[in-house]
Every structure is written in C-alpha cells, then in structure tokens.
N, C-alpha and C positions, 0 to 999 in steps of 0.2 A: 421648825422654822429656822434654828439655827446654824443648821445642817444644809439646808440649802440654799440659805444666804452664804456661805461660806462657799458653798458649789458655782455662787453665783458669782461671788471674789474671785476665786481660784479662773475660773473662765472669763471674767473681763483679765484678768493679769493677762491669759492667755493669747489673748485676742491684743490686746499691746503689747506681747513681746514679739506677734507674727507682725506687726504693722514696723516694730522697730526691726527686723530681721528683713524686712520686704524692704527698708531703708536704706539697709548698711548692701546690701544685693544690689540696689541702684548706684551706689556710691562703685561698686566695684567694677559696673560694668563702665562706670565714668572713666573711674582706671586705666581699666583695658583699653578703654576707644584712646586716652590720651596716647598710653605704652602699651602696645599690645604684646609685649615682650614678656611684662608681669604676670599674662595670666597662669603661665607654669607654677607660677610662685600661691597662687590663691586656693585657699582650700576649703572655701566656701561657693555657692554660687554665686553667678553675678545674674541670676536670671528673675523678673521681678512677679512670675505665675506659681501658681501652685505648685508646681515642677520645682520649682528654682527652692522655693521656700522648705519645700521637703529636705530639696539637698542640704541645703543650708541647717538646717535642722540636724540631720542626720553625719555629715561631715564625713561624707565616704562610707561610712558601715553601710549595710547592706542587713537591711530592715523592714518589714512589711507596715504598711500602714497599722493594721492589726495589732501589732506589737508596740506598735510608736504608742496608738489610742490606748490600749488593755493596760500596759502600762504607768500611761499617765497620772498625775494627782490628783486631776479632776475625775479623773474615772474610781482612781477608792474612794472619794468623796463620793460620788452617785453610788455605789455600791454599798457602800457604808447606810448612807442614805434611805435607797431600797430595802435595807436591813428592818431600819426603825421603821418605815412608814409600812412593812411587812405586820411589823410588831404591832403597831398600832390597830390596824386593820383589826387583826387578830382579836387583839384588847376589845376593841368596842364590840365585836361579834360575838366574845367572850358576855361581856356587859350585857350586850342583848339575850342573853341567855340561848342562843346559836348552840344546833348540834355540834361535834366534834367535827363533823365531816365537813363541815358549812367555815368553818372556824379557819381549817386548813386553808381550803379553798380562799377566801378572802382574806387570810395571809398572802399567802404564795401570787395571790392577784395583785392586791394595794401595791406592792415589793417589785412584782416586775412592771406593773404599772406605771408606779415610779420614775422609773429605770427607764421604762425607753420611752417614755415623757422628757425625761432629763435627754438622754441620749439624741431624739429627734430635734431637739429647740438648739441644744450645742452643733451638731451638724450642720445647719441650717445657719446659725451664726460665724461659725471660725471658718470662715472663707476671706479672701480679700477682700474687702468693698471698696476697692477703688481700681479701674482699668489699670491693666500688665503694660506697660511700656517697652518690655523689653522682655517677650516671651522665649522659654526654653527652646531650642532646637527643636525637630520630633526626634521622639522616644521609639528605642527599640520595641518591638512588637510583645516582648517579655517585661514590660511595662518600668520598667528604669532609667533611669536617667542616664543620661552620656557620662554626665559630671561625675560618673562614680559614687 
C-alpha cells in the first residue's frame, strides 16, 4: 500500500510539473510573438502539445521516449512495486500450500500484473488535459522535433 501511494505521489508531482512546463512553453511563445528576435536565444520549447513538452523536457538531447519513461522515478517505483506485489503473490500461494510450479507462476503473474496496471492508468493519465494553443510545427517523418 505504501509503495503505491508513493507511485501515486511521484506521478501527481509528475503530472504538475508537465502542466507548469506546458506554462512556462506558453509564456515563451508570448515572447516570441512580442520579439521574434529572441527565439535564437530560447532553449526550450515554446510549443504548448505533447511535442513542445517533450522538447522542453528533453532540452536538445536527443532521447527516445523509451528512455525518458524506463528511466523515470515513477517507473523504479512501479518496478520496485511489481517486485513486492510479485512477492506477495508468491507468499500467499506459498500459504495456500500451492505446488512449486503454481507458486512461480503467480509470482511472476501478481509482479507483471502490477506493472502494467500501474503502467496503463499512468499512460492514460500524463497527457495534457487541457487544448494545445499553440501546437508544434509538423515533425519530421523520423518522428523529432524541429526544436532540436
């Protein structure tokens, strides 16, 4: 329980720091439109979609989403997570007096279970919930952003 409230912490943080990132992205592109002179100068996005926020995120490196997620704090926490509720599984299959084989299996089940339980409700959640105002350019067909 306290392992996925903590998952649950770690991912509202998340989810307000993309809303403040998707903010300070509006503020720039305010910028721009006053001086459009400054945008050389900004090395974040000013773009307020998923694109923009990535950039902004990433700040030039050149990163797969993949690596951003696997990465993340929320994700050792789901993993972590998946660990013990692997464990747990186990435990009470154990308890049940569960063959060996039975035992594994409902490890390795509860564990990934878990797991992309946690992984499908955070997907579904860390998106903007509120309309792009100011969407990214299109993206090269190598799915990157202009913005570098």
């Amino acid at each position: 329980m306290l392992g996925t409230l903590t998952g649950l912490r770690v991912h509202n943080a998340s989810s307000d720091d993309a809303a403040i990132m998707l903010g300070m992205n509006r503020l720039r592109n305010a910028y721009v439109a006053l001086d459009p002179g400054i945008e050389p100068y900004l090395v974040t996005s000013r773009y307020d979609d998923m694109a923009g926020l990535m950039a902004s995120y990433l700040m030039g490196a050149r990163r797969s989403m993949a690596s951003h997620v696997l990465g993340s704090t929320a994700m050792f926490i789901n993993v972590v997570n998946a660990m013990v509720a692997g464990s747990l599984g186990a435990l009470l299959a154990h308890a049940a007096d569960s063959p060996t084989w039975l035992i594994w299996i409902i490890g390795v089940l509860s564990g990934f279970g878990y797991l992309g339980g946690t992984i499908t409700v955070a997907r579904r959640k860390f998106a903007p919930n509120f309309p792009s105002r100011f969407p990214s350019p299109s993206t090269p067909s190598d799915g990157q952003s202009r913005e570098g």
